[in-house]
C-alpha positions, -999 to +999 in steps of 0.1 A: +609+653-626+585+681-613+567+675-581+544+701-568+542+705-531+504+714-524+496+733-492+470+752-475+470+787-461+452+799-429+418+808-439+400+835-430+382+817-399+416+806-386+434+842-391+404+856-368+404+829-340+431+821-313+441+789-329+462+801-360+496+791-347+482+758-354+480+765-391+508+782-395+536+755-400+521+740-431+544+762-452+577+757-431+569+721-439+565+724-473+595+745-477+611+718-458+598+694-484+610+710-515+647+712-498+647+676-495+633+669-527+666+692-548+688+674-526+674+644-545+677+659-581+640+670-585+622+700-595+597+711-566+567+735-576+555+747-541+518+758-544+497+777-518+460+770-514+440+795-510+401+788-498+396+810-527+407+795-557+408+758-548+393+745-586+420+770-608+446+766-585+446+728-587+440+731-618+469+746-630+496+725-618+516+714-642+540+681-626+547+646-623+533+640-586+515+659-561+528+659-519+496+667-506+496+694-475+462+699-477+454+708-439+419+721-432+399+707-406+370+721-383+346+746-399+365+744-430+365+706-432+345+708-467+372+735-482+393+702-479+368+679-499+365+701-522+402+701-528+407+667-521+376+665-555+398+686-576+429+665-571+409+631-578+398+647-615+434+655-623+455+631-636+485+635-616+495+611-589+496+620-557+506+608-523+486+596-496+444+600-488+421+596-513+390+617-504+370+588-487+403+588-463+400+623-458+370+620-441+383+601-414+394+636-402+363+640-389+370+619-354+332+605-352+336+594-389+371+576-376+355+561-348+327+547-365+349+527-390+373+517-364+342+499-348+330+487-381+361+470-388+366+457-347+398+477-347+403+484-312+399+520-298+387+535-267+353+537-252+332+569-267+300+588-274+292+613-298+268+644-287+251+666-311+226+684-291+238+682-253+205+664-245+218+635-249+215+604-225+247+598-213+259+561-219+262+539-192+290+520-209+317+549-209+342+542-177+354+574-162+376+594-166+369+609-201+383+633-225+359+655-240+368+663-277+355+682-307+347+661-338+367+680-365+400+697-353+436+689-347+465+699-327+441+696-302+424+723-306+398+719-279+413+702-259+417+723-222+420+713-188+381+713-183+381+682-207+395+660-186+359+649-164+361+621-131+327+620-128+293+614-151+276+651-134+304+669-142+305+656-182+272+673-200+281+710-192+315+706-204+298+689-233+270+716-240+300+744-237+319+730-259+289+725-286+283+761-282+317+778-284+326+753-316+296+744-333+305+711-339+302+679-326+316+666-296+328+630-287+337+617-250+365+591-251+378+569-221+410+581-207+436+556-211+458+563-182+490+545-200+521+545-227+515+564-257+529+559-286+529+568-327+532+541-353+543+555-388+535+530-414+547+533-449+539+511-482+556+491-509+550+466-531+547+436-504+520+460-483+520+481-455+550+479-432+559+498-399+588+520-390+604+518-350+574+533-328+580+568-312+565+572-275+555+600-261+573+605-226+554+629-204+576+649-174+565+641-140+538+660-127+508+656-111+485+669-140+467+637-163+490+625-193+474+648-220+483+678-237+458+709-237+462+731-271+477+760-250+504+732-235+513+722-272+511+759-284+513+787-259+550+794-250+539+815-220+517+785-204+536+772-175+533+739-189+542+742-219+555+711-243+556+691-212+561+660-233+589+646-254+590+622-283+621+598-284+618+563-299+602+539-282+615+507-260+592+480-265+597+441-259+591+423-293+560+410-284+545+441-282+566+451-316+550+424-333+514+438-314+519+473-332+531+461-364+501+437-369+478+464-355+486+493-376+493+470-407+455+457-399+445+491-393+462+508-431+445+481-448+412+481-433+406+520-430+419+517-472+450+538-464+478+540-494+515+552-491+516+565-454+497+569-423+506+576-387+485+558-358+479+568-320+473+544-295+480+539-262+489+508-242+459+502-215+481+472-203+511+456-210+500+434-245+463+457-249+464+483-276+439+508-280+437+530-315+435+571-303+435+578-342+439+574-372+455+598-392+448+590-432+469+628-439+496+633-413+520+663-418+550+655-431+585+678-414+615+673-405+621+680-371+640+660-342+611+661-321+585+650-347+576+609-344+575+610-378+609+619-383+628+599-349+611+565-365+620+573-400+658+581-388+652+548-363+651+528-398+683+544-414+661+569-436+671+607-444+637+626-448+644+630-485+646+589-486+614+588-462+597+608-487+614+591-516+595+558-506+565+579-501+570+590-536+574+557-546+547+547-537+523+570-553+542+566-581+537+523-585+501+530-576+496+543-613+523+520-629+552+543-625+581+542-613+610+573-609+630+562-638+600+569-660+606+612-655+646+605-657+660+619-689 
């Protein structure tokens, strides 16, 4: 059984900005993936993604399934459609989003079907111009965020507003220095947690949350891009993941949540959810994430809830696999000699 691990390389925006490191652990996951994937007797084709041959390269792989890395967000959003188009025509399988998923990487677009479906998630506005009117209905403090990246890129200590003055000239700099929309989201000054949900046959089903623990300081729970990234910033990674101790009412409050939440948002195979706990039994949605990366790393929620339920990461991906695979009336034993 051949399966081709499909990932995307920096492009040409990204090399040039400040934000590259951000891009740059797509391959060190994918290698990581094709190590698992021997360990479990299969044949992994790793494939780079360049932004300039997105139609031959997908076209030319030859396997059984597809892991898709595909990783593109901000600027180069539609690069992704694009390849998320190509892998639709193919017939090969492959794991996770479909295209209309991957559009919930844009964070308005998320939003708005969060709201649609009356999944709840925290208080927000979107601005497109800066000349907005500024809702009456947003309860302070906010987050300012931009519509279209991740790893919070974005995201500095400016971001974080107290008051409704201070809000539209953080807003109008940030339209200007990303060219993209911005959104405003309530601070939820509680837990936070991610819920990785995987998928069989019965529907989706959720692994042991992983919380986010944040060291004590007096600075807001939130992590600026050069906090995740910069290894000189004086506060850098000053979070930890470990699993999360919740009573089982609130287990039974995320499971129903994100199961609600994969089904609703048309999710398949895996998804990861953010939220946060505003109070002890009230669950708020941060995101949504229809293509989360997939690693193996002791720090990654991901990983510390797959290990939670007795999985290796070659048996978390196996189910992923799996998955994919019953989705198009398959099953592993079909590629077994």
């Amino acid at each position: 059984m051949t399966i081709a691990i499909l990932y995307t390389l920096p492009t040409k925006r990204v090399i040039k900005s400040t934000y590259l490191v951000a891009d740059e652990d797509t391959v060190l996951s994918a290698q990581k993936i094709a190590l698992s994937l021997s360990a479990k007797g299969v044949t992994p084709l790793l494939v780079a993604l360049s932004e300039d041959h997105i139609s031959e390269t997908i076209r030319s792989i030859q396997a059984d399934l597809i892991i898709n890395l595909i990783d593109w967000t901000g600027a180069d959003l539609p690069l992704s459609l694009d390849a998320m188009d190509e892998l639709t025509k193919r017939s090969i399988p492959f794991v996770g989003a479909t295209k209309e998923n991957f559009t919930l990487v844009d964070k308005v677009t998320m939003k708005e079907s969060l709201d649609r479906h009356h999944l709840p998630t925290a208080k927000w506005q979107i601005f497109r111009t800066g000349k907005e009117h500024v809702s009456k209905d947003l309860t302070y403090p906010v987050l300012v965020k931009l519509a279209r990246e991740h790893c919070s890129v974005g995201i500095e200590k400016t971001s974080f507003v107290t008051k409704e003055e201070d809000l539209l000239p953080v807003v109008v700099d940030r339209l200007e220095r990303f060219s993209q929309d911005v959104y405003v989201e309530e601070f939820i000054n509680g837990r936070e947690f991610q819920i990785t949900v995987l998928e069989d046959e019965s529907g989706p089903y959720m692994l042991p949350p992983a919380e986010i623990i944040y060291k004590p300081t007096d600075i807001p729970e939130f992590l600026t891009f050069s906090e995740r990234w910069n290894i000189h910033d004086p506060h850098y990674q000053r979070s930890d993941t470990a699993l999360a101790q919740l009573s089982q009412k609130q287990l039974d409050l995320f499971s129903e949540l994100s199961k609600k939440t994969f089904i609703a948002l048309g999710f398949r195979d895996f998804t990861r959810i953010d939220v946060r706990l505003k109070s002890e039994f009230e669950c708020l949605i941060l995101e949504a994430n229809p293509n989360p990366g997939l690693d193996d790393d002791e720090l990654y929620s991901m990983t510390i809830s797959a290990r939670a339920a007795g999985l290796t990461f070659s048996d978390f991906l196996w189910r992923i696999i799996t998955s994919a695979l019953k989705r198009k009336g398959q099953t592993v034993s079909t590629f077994e000699s």
